[in-house]
N, C-alpha and C positions, 0 to 999 in steps of 0.2 A: 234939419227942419225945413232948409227952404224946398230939398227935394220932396218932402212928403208934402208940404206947401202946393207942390204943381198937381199932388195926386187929387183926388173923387177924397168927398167927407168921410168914410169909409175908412181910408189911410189914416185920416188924423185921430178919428177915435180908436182903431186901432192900436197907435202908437202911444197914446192913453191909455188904453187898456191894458199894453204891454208894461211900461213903465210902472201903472198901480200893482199888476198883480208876481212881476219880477222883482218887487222892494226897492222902485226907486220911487217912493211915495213924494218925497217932497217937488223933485222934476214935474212929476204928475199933477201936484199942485198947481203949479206955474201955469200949466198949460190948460187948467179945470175953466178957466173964463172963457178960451177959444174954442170949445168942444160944440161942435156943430148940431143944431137938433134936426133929427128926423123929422122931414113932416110928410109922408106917406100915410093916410091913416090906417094901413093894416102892420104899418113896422113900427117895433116899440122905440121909449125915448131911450136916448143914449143910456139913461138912468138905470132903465127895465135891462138894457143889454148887458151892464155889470152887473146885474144879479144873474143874470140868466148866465150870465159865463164861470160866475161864483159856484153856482148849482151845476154845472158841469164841471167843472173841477172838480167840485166834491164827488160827484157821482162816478168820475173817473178814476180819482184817488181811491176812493172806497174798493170799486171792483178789482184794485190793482193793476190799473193798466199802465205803463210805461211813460213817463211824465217825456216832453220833447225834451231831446240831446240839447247839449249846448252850443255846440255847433249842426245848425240846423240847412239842409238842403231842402230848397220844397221843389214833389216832382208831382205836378196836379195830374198828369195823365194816369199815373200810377196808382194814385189814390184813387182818383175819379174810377176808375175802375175796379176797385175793391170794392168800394160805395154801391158801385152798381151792382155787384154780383149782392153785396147786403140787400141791398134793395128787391133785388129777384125772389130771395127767398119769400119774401111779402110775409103771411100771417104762417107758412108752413113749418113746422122744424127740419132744419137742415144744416148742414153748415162750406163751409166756407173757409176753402183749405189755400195756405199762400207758401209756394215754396219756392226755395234756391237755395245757392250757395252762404255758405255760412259769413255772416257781416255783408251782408249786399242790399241790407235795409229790410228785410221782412218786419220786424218788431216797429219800426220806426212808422212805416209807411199803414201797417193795418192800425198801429195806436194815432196817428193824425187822421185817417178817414175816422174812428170811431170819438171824432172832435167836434164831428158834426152836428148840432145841437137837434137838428131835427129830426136826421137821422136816428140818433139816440130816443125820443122822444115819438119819434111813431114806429118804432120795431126792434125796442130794447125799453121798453116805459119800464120795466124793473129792474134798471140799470145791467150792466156787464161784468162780469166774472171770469178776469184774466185769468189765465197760468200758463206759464212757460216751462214745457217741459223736458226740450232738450237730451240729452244725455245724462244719464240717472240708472247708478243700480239700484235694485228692486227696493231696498230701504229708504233711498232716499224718492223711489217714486212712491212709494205706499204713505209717506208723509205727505208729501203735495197730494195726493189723492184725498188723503184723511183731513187734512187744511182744506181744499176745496165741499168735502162734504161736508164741515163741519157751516163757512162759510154759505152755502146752500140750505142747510137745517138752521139758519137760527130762529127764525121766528116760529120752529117746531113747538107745539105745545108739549109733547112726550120730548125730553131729552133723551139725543141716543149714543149709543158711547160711538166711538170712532171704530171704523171698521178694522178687523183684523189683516186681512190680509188682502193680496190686489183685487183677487180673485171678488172677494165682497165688496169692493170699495168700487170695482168695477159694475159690478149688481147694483149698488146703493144709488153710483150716478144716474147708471141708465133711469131707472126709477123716476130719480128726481128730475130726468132732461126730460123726458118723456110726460112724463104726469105735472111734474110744478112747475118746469121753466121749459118750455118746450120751443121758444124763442130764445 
């Protein structure tokens, strides 16, 4: 505490934030009287930031994106530049390809840029729609395909059955990237 003590108000809510929403609620108590208010008037009160970080979690859970490892490295240059290439794409569909060697952080690094509340909120407003698809014979890729269409169709008024094979499941995406989620 005393080092987070010498940090920017920032750190202490923060380490508040992390406390409440890691399950150390009662810690979090303790510390609920020191919690610093924002007074910026365009940044909200500490109040508005636990909800706003509540509704990104949800929003991130839902799309299934990769919750942060337990043991956590942060490599801002790295991210910051995933961000940015998000950012490029602006209102167009396109995407946004991260690659290397297998365990050298891809998943880690594009699921903390997409943490970003704003980012989320001005070029994903309909949330994100993970999958990892890795190494996969045809059955087990024709299920994550048929999972993700299904996850894309639900607010379908026609219910459609799941597609049979890659070949359609790969037809159905396009469709839906193209026409309903083109971001």
């Amino acid at each position: 505490i005393n080092i987070i003590l010498t940090k920017d108000n920032n750190s202490y809510r923060s380490f508040y934030n992390a406390l409440l929403h890691e399950g150390y609620r009662d810690l979090a108590a303790l510390l609920q009287d020191g919690i610093p208010a924002v007074s910026s008037g365009n940044r909200k009160s500490s109040m508005d930031g636990m909800n706003s970080y509540g509704q990104l979690k949800t929003i991130l859970c839902e799309g299934g994106v990769p919750q942060r490892p337990v043991v956590f490295v942060t490599r801002p240059k790295l991210v910051d530049a995933i961000k940015k290439k998000l950012y490029c794409l602006g209102s167009d569909p396109g995407w946004v390809t991260v690659y290397g060697m297998a365990g050298c952080g891809k998943t880690v690094l594009t699921a903390e840029a997409l943490r970003d509340p704003q980012l989320l909120e001005d070029y994903f407003p309909g949330g994100v729609h993970w999958i990892s698809v890795g190494k996969q014979d045809k059955a087990g890729l024709l299920i994550k395909l048929q999972n993700l269409c299904s996850r894309l169709e639900h607010d379908s008024t026609l219910p459609q059955r799941p597609p049979l094979n890659i070949e359609e499941a790969k037809d159905r995406l396009r469709l839906l990237m193209l026409r309903k989620y083109p971001r």
